[in-house]
C-alpha positions as CSV (number, residue, x, y, z in Angstrom):
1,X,52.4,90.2,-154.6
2,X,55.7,88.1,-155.3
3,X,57.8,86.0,-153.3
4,X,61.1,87.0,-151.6
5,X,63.2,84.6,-153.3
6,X,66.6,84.1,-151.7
7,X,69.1,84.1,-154.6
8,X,70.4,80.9,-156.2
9,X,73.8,80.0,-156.6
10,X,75.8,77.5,-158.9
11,X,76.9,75.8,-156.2
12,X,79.6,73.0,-156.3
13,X,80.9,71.0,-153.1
14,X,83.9,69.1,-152.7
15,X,84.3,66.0,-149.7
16,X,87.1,64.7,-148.7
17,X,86.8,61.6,-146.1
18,X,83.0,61.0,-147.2
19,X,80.8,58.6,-145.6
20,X,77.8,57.4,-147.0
21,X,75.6,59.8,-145.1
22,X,77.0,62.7,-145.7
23,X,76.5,62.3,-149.1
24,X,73.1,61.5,-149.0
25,X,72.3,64.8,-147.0
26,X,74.8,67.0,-149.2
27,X,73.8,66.3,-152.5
28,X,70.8,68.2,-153.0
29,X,72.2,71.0,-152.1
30,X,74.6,71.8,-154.8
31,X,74.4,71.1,-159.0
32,X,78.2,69.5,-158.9
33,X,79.3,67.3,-156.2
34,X,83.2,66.0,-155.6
35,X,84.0,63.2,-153.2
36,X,86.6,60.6,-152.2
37,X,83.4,58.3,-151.1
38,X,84.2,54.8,-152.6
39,X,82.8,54.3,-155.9
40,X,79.9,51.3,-154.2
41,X,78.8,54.2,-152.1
42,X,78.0,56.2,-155.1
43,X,76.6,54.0,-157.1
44,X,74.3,52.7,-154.5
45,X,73.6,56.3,-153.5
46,X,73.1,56.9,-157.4
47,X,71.0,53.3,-157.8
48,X,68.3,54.2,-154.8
49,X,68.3,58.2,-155.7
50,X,68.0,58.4,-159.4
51,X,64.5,57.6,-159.8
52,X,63.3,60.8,-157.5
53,X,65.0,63.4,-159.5
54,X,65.5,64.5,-163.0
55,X,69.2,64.9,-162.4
56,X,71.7,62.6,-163.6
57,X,73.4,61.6,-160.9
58,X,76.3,60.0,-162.6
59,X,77.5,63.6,-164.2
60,X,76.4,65.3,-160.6
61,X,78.6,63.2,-158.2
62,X,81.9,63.0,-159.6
63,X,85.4,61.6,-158.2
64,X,87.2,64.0,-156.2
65,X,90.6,63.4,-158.7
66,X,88.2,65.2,-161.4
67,X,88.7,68.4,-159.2
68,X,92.4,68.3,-158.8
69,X,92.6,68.2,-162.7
70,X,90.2,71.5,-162.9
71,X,92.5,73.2,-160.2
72,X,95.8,72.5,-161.9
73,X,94.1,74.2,-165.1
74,X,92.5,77.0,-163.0
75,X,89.2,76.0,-163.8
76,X,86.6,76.3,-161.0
77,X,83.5,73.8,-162.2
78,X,81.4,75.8,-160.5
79,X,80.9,79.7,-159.0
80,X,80.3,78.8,-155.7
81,X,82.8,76.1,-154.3
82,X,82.6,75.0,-151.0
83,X,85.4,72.0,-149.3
84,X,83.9,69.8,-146.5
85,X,85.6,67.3,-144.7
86,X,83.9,64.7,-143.6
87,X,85.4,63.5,-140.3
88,X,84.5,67.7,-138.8
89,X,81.6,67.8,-140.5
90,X,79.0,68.7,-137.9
91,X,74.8,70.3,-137.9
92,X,76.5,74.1,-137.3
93,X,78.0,73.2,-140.7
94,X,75.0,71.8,-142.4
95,X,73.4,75.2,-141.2
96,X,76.4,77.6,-142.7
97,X,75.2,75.5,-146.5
98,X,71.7,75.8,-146.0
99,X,72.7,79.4,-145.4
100,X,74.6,80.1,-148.1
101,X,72.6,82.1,-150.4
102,X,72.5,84.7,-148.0
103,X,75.7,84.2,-146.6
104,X,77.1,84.9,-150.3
105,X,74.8,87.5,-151.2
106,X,75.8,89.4,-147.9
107,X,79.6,89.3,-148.5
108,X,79.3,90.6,-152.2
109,X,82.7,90.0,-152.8
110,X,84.5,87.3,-154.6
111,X,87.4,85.6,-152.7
112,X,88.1,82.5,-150.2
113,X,86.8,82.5,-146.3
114,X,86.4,79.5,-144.1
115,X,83.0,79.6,-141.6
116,X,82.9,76.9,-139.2
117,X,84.5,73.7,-140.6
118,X,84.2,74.5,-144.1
119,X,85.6,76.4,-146.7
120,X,84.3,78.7,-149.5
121,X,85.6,80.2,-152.4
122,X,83.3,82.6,-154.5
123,X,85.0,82.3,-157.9
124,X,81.7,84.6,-159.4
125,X,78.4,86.2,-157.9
126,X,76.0,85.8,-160.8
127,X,72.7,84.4,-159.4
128,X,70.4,82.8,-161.5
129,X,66.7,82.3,-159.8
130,X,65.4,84.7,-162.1
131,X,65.8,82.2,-164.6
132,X,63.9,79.4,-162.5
133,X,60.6,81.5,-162.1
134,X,58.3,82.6,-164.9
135,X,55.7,85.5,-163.9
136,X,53.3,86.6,-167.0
């Protein structure tokens, strides 16, 4: 017998008015990250964090102008994108992104839709957690 595996998305998530906490909980849950935090809250985030993951964390979190750049060029750095303020962030919004798997795989379509205090844009559907497990 095999798992249900939800499917995995490239997920990319964009902050604007970040605090420090909010990027501590948001960052493992997406492989780009785009914020306006200052730059001494990501490197201290990056300093304490680094050493638990096999990530670089300097590519991962990126300034927030780096995605203004990729819109003006119509380039989407990732297929999943979802936009977070920071100041309306609250826990039903946490739940919509540790839901989002499903909540993607359930629309099926690609396109922009805003659930809670958030917004998401499905720029492609391809799923890759087939790739992450290995069955012989």
């Amino acid at each position: 017998m095999k798992p249900i595996v939800p499917p995995k998305y490239d997920i990319g998530i964009i902050v604007n008015d970040c605090p420090f906490n909010l990027l501590e909980v948001l960052e493992p849950w997406c492989r780009i990250m785009y914020t306006d935090a200052h730059s001494d809250f990501v490197n201290r985030y990056i300093q304490e964090e680094q050493q638990r993951t096999s990530t670089n964390l300097k590519e991962k979190i990126q300034s927030i102008g780096n995605i203004i750049d990729y819109k003006s060029n119509g380039f989407m750095p990732a297929n999943i994108m979802i936009e977070i303020n920071g100041r309306n962030f609250f826990q039903s919004d946490m739940n919509v992104i540790q839901q989002i798997a499903e909540i993607v795989s359930d629309s099926g379509e690609l396109g922009e839709f805003e659930l809670g205090n958030i917004k998401v844009t499905i720029n492609d559907l391809k799923s890759y957690e087939h790739d992450l497990i290995i069955c012989k």
